[in-house]
LOKEBA-516592 format. One record per residue (C-alpha): x, y, z. Coordinates in Angstrom, 3 decimals, padded with zeros to 6 digits. Layout:
<rs>
         X         Y         Z
         X         Y         Z
...
</rs>
This chain:
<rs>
         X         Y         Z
   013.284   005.190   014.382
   010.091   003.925   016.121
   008.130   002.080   013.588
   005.728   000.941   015.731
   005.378  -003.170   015.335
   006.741  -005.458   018.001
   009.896  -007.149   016.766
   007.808  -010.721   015.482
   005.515  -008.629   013.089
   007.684  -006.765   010.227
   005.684  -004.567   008.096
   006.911  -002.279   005.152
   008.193   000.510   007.251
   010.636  -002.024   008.798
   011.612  -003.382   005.201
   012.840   000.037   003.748
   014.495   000.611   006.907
   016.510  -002.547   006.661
   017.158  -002.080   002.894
   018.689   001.210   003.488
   020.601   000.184   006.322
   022.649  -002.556   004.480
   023.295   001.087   002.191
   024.861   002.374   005.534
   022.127   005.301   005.535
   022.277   007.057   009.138
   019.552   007.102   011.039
   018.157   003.563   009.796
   018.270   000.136   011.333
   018.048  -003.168   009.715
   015.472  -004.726   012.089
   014.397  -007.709   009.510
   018.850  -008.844   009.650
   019.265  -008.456   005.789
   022.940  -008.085   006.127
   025.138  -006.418   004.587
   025.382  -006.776   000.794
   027.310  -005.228  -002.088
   025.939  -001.838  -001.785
   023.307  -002.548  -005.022
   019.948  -003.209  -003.483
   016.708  -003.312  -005.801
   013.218  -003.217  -004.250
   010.862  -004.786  -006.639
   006.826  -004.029  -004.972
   003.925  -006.199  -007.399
   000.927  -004.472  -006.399
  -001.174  -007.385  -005.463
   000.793  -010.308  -004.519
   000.190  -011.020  -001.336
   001.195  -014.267   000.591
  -001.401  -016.162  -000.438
  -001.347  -015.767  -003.581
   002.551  -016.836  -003.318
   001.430  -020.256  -001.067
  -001.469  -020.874  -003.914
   000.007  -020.339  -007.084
   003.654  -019.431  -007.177
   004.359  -022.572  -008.288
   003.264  -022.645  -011.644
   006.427  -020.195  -012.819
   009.292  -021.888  -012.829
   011.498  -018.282  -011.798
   009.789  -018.800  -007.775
   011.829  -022.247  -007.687
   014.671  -020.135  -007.496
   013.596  -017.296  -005.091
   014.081  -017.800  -001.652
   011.404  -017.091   000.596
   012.817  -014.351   003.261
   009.931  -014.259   005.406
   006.365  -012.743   005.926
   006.162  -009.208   006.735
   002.582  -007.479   007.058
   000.858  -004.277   006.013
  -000.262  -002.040   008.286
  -004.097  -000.709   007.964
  -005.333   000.147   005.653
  -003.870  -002.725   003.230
  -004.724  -001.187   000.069
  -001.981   000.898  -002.021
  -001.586   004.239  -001.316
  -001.124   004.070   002.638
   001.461   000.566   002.061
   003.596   002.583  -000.870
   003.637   006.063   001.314
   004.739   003.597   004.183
   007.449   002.041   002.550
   008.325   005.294   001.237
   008.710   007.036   004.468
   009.373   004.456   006.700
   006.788   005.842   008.916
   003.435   004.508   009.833
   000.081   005.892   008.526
  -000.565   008.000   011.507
   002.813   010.094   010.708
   002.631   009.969   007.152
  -000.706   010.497   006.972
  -002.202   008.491   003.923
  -004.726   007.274   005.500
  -006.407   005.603   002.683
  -007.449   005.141  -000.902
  -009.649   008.550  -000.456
  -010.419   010.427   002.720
  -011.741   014.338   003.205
  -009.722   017.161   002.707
  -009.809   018.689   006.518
  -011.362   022.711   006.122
  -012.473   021.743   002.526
  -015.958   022.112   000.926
  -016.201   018.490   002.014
  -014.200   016.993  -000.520
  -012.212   013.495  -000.890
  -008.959   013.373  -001.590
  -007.717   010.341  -003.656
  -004.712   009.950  -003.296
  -003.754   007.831  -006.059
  -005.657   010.413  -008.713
  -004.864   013.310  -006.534
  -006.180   016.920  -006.253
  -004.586   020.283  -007.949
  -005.964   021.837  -005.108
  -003.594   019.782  -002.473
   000.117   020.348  -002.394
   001.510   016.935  -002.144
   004.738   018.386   000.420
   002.245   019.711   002.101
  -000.276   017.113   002.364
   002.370   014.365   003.215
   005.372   016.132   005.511
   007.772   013.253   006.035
   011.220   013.613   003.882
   010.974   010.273   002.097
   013.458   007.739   002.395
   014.641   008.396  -001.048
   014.846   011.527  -000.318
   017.518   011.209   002.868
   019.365   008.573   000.643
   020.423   010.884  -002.163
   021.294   013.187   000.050
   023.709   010.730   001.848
   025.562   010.217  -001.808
   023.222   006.764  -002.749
   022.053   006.582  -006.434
   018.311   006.557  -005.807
   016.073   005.366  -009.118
   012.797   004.775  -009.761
   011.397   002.638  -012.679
   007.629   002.655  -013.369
   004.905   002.934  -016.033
   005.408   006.355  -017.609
   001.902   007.364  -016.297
   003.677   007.767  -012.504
   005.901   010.396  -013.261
   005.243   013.601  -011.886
   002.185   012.841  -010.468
   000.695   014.040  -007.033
   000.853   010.646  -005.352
   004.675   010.053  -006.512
   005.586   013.164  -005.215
   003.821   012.797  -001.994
   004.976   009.352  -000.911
   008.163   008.711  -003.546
   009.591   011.724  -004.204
   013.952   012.148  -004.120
   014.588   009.854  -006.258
   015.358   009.712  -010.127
   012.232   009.322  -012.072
   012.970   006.692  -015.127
   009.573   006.150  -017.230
   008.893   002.466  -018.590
   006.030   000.818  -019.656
   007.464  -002.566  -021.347
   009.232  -005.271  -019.414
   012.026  -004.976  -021.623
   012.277  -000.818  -020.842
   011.756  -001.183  -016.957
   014.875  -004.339  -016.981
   017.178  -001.949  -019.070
   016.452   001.026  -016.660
   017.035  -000.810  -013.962
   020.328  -002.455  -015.221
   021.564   000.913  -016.003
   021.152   002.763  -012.393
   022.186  -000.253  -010.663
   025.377   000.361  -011.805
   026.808   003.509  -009.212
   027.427   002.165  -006.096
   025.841   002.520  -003.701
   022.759   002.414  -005.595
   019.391   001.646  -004.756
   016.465   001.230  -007.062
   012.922   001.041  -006.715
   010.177  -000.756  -009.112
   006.702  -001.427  -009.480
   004.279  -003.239  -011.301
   000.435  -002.624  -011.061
  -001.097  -005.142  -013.494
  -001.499  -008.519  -011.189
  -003.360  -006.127  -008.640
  -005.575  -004.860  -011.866
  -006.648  -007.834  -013.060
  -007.504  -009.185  -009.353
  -009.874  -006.258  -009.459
  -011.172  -006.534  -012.405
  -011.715  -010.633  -012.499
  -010.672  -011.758  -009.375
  -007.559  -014.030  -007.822
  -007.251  -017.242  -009.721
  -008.703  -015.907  -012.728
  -007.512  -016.765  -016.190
  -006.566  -012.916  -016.670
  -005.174  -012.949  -013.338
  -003.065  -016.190  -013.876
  -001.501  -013.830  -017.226
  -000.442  -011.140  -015.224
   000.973  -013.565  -013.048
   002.954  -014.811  -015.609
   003.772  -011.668  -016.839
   005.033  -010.636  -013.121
   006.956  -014.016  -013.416
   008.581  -012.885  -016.377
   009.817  -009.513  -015.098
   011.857  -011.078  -012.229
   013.411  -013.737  -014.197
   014.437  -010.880  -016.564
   015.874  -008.201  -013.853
   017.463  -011.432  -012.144
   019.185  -012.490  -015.785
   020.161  -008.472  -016.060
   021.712  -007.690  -013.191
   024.832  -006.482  -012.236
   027.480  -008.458  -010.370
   026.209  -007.867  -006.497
   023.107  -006.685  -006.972
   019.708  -008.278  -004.376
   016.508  -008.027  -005.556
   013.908  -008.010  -002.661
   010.597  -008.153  -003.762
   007.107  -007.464  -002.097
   003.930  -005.964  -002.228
   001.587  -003.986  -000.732
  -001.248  -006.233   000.288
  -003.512  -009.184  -000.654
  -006.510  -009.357  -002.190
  -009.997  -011.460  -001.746
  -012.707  -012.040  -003.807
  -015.915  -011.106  -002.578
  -019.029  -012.653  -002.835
  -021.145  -010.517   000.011
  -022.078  -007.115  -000.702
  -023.701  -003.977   001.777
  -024.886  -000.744  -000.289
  -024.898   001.825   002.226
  -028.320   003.662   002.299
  -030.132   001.396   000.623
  -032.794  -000.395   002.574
  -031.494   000.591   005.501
  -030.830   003.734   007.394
  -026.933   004.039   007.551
  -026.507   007.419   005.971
  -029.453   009.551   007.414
  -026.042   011.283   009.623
  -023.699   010.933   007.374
  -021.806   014.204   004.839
  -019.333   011.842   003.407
  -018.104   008.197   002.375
  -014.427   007.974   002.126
  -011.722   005.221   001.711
  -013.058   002.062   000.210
  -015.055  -001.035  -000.088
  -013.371  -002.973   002.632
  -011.898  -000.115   005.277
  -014.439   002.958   004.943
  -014.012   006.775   006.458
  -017.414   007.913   007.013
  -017.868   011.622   008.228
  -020.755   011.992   010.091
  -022.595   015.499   010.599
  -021.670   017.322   013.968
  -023.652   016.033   017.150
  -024.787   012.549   015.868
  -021.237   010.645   015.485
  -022.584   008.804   018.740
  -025.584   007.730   017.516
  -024.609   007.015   013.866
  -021.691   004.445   015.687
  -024.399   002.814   017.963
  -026.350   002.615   014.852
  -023.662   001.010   012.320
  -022.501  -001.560   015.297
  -026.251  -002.595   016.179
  -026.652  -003.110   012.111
  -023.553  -005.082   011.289
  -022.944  -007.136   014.233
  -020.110  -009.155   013.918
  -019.918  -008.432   010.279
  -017.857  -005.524   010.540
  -015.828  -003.726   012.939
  -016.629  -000.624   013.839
  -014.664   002.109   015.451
  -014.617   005.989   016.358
  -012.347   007.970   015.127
  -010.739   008.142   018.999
  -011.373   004.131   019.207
  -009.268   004.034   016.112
  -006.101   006.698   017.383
  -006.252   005.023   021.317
  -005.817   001.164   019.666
  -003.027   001.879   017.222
  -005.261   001.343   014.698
  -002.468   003.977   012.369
   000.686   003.201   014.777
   001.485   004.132   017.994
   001.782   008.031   016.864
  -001.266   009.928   015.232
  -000.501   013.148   013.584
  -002.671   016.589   014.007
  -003.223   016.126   010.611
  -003.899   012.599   010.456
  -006.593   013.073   013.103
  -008.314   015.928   011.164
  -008.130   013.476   007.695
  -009.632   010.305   009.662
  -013.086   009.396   009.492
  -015.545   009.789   012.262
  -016.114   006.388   012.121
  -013.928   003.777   010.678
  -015.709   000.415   009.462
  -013.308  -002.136   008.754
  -015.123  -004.879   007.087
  -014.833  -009.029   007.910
  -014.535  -012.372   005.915
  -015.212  -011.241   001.898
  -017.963  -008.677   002.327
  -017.606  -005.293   000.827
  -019.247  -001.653   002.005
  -020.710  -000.098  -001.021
  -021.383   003.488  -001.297
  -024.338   004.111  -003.454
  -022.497   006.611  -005.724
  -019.986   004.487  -006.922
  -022.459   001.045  -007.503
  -021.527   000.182  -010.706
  -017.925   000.835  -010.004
  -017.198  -000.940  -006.907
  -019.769  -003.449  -007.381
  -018.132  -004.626  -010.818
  -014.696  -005.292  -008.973
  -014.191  -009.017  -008.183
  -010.694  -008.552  -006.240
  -011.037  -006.148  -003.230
  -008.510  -005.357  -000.421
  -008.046  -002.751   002.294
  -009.083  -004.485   005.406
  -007.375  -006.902   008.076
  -007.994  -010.281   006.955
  -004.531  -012.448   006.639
  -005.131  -012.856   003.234
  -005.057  -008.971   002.888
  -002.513  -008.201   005.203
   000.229  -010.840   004.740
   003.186  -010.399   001.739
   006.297  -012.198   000.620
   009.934  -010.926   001.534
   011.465  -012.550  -001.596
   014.800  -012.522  -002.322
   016.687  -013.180  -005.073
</rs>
């Protein structure tokens, strides 16, 4: 399977790939040399924890003294959530899968966004995201596939989009999601997948290095030293994430004093990697417009700059194409894009992510 990285820069797509290879799944190849293990492999993702945040502060939890340090892999763009968790769950890149972000517009819609973490009634989530999952190909092969996460997850449009095939198990305490987790690791082969949000929360809500921050840390710290304590004979734990995070201390509002929206229908994705549909016969102008204003400050692409540089992997759907912004704007260093409807929202947020800075991009391969 092409996933579109050269062989020195492993992102997600090459990680679930390697995973299910040591599981013997056809059609996969274990490009990151995992090896083969005991046919229990358990893929724990922390929303949030990128590789910095591992270099800065890993060290104050005794439980990462006794992790080894596998590598750094990187996501691909945008880093924020929903396109790194669909790409891990297909083992495709963005332009096959076709998340393409935290929101972007609903092609033949009444220009609406799409987010794909809340989701839409209106979009089937098969539909919307084609690509039989991993999971999906792996219980079909004979592999117990298991998913533990907060309660919340189950059944929702996202999950079934980008995670569906595998068995759903509900948890919201540590203690719940360790059990669960003991208890389908015991088949083999098995393979189980689970996620934490809350470092990634409070990053947004206080920013990294924060005293709330530092708890959820600790409370991340916790979890592994508890799976690790519970696990069966055999069993690897790899654990990731799905991107970095910086705090930002330089803020844009679109539209206000200045003239960045007089073209534009739509703002899509978010504060650090923006879709922005533009109305039909000034995209040109609008892009001259947004370069000449930002300068260096942000990088700023058409939708065909965007497909012809890889921007979403070598491969660019129909569908992909029709979801992508006009113009993408991709911003540098800490600032963030705001759109003027969502002020108090977006400004409020310490932790952003979403762009292509390393501290954004880069994650632990952890293994333990």
């Amino acid at each position: 399977m092409n996933t579109g990285k050269s062989i020195d820069h492993f992102g997600l797509s090459h990680l679930i790939n390697s995973v299910f290879s040591t599981l013997n799944l056809d059609g996969t190849t274990d490009y990151l040399s995992l090896g083969q293990g005991q046919m229990r492999e358990c893929l724990v993702l922390i929303d949030g924890m990128g590789q910095d945040a591992i270099n800065k502060f890993s060290e104050q939890f005794p439980i990462f003294e006794d992790i080894k340090q596998v590598k750094t892999i990187y996501t691909d763009f945008p880093s924020t959530t929903a396109t790194s968790i669909s790409t891990l769950g297909t083992g495709v890149l963005p332009g096959m899968h076709g998340m393409l972000g935290y929101t972007v517009r609903v092609p033949r819609s009444d220009n609406r966004l799409l987010n794909a973490l809340k989701w839409d009634e209106r979009v089937d989530p098969v539909i919307w995201q084609k690509v039989p999952t991993m999971f999906e190909r792996a219980a079909i092969a004979g592999i117990a596939v298991t998913h533990v996460a907060a309660k919340r997850y189950e059944g929702s449009g996202f999950t079934q989009a980008a995670l569906r095939g595998a068995k759903y198990v509900g948890a919201n305490s540590i203690q719940e999601m360790v059990t669960a987790v003991h208890l389908a690791l015991q088949p083999q082969p098995s393979f189980v997948y689970t996620y934490l949000n809350n470092l990634d929360s409070a990053g947004h809500s206080d920013g990294v290095g924060s005293d709330k921050w530092l708890t959820a840390f600790e409370y991340v710290a916790e979890f592994i030293a508890k799976l690790k304590q519970s696990a069966p004979a055999g069993t690897r734990f790899w654990i990731t994430s799905d991107h970095g995070m910086v705090n930002s201390t330089e803020q844009i509002i679109l539209g206000q004093d200045n003239q960045l929206l007089d073209n534009v229908t739509l703002i899509g994705g978010e504060p650090r990697a923006r879709h922005i549909y533009i109305k039909p016969g000034a995209v040109a102008e609008t892009i001259t417009q947004w370069q000449e204003f930002f300068a260096q400050k942000v990088k700023i692409l058409s939708r065909q700059d965007a497909i012809s540089s890889g921007l979403f992997g070598p491969v660019v759907t129909e569908d992909s194409s029709d979801r992508m912004g006009d113009l993408i704007a991709i911003a540098n260093k800490d600032l963030i894009l705001v759109d003027p409807a969502r002020i108090k929202e977006e400004t409020s947020m310490v932790g952003h992510h979403g762009g292509v800075t390393d501290t954004e991009v880069a994650i632990p391969l952890l293994l333990t």
